[in-house]
C-alpha positions as CSV (number, residue, x, y, z in Angstrom):
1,X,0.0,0.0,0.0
2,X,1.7,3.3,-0.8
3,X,1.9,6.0,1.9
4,X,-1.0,8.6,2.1
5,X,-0.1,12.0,0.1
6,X,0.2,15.3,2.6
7,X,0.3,18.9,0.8
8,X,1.7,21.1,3.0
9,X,0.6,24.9,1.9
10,X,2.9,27.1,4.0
11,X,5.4,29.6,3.2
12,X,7.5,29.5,6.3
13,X,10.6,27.1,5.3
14,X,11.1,26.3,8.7
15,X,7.8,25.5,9.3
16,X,8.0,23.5,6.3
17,X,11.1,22.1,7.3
18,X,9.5,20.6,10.5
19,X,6.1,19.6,9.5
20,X,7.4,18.0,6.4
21,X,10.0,15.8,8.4
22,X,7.8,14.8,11.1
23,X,5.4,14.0,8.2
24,X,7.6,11.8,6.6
25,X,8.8,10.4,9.4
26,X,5.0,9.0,10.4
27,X,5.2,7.0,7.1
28,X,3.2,9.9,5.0
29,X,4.6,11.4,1.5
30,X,4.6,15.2,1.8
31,X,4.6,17.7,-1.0
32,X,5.1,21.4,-0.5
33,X,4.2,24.2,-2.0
34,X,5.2,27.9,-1.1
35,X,3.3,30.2,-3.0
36,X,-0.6,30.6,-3.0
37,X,-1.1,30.7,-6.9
38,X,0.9,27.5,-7.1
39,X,-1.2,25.8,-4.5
40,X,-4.1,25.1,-6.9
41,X,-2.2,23.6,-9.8
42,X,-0.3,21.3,-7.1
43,X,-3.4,20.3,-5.6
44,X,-4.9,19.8,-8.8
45,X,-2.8,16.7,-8.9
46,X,-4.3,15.0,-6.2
47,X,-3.8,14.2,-2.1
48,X,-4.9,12.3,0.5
49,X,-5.4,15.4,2.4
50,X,-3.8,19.0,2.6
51,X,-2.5,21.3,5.5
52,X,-3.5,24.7,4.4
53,X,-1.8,28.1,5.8
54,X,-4.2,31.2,5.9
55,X,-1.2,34.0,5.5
56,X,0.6,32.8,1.9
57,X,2.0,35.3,-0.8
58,X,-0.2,35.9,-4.0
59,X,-3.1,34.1,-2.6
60,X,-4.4,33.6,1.0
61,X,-5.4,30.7,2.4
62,X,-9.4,31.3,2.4
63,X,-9.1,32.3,-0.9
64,X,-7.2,28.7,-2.1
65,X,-10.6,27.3,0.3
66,X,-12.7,28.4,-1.8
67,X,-11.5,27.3,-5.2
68,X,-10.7,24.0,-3.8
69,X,-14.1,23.1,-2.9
70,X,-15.8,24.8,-5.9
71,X,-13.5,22.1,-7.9
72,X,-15.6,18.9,-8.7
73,X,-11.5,17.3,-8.9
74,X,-10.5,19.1,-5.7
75,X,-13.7,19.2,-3.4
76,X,-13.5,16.0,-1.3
77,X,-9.9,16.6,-0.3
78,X,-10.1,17.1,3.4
79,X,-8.2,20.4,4.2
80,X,-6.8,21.3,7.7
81,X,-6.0,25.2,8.3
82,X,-3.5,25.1,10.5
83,X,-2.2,29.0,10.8
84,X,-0.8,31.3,13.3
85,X,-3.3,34.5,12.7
86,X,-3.6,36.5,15.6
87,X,-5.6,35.2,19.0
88,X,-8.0,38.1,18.0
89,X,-8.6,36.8,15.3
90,X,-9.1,32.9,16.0
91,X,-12.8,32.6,16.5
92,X,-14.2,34.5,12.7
93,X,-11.5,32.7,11.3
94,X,-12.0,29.7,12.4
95,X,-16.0,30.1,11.8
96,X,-14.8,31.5,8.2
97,X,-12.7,28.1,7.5
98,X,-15.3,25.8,8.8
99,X,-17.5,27.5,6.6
100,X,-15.5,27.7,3.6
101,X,-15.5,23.2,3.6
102,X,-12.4,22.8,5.9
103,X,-12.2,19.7,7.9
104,X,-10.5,21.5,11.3
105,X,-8.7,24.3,12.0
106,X,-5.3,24.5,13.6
107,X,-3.5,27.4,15.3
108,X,0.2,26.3,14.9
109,X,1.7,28.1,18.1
110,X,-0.9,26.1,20.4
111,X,-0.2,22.9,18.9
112,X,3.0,20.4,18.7
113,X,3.6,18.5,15.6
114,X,2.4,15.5,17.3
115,X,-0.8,17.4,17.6
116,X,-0.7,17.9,14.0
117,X,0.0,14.5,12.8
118,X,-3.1,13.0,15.4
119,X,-5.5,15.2,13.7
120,X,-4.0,14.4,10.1
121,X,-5.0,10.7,10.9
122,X,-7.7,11.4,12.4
123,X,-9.3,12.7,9.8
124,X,-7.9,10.4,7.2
């Protein structure tokens, strides 16, 4: 059976850095992507699930929400926000994601990697 396919939308390269390794290192295949306007096309592709940041350059999170689950090819890929927008913040955005299709919602400073891998296979 091959391993289950993570995209990882972030643009922090440590972040990237350390989800992707601890990723890998549960037995998943991660593949990155930087860059909000690349995101689609990349996704596109196909996943088993995707870890979606709300702050990217060229195209914000909630706005790569949206087009994925207006895709018929991209819709019923489960999508986890997992961002670190302001505590003021947390609650609309959160009710915004959730709204949008996400599965869950994630604020990265609260939770470990481990966190972040449970929910992943949780979900999936």
């Amino acid at each position: 059976m091959k391993p289950q396919s993570i995209i990882l939308v972030e643009d922090d390269l440590t972040l990237v850095e350390m989800y992707r390794d601890k990723l890998k290192e549960e037995g998943f295949r991660v593949l990155t992507v930087t860059d909000g306007k690349l995101a689609m096309q990349r996704i596109r592709q196909g996943a088993d699930l995707i870890l979606l940041d709300i702050l990217m350059p060229n195209l914000n999170g909630f706005e790569i929400l949206k087009r994925i689950k207006s895709d018929s090819k991209t819709k019923n890929i489960p999508v986890i926000v997992l961002t670190n927008i302001g505590s003021e913040t947390v609650d609309s955005d959160k009710n915004l994601a959730l709204s949008l299709g996400a599965s869950d919602y994630m604020v990265k400073s609260l939770n470990t990697p481990d966190d972040v891998v449970a929910r992943v296979r949780s979900i999936i």
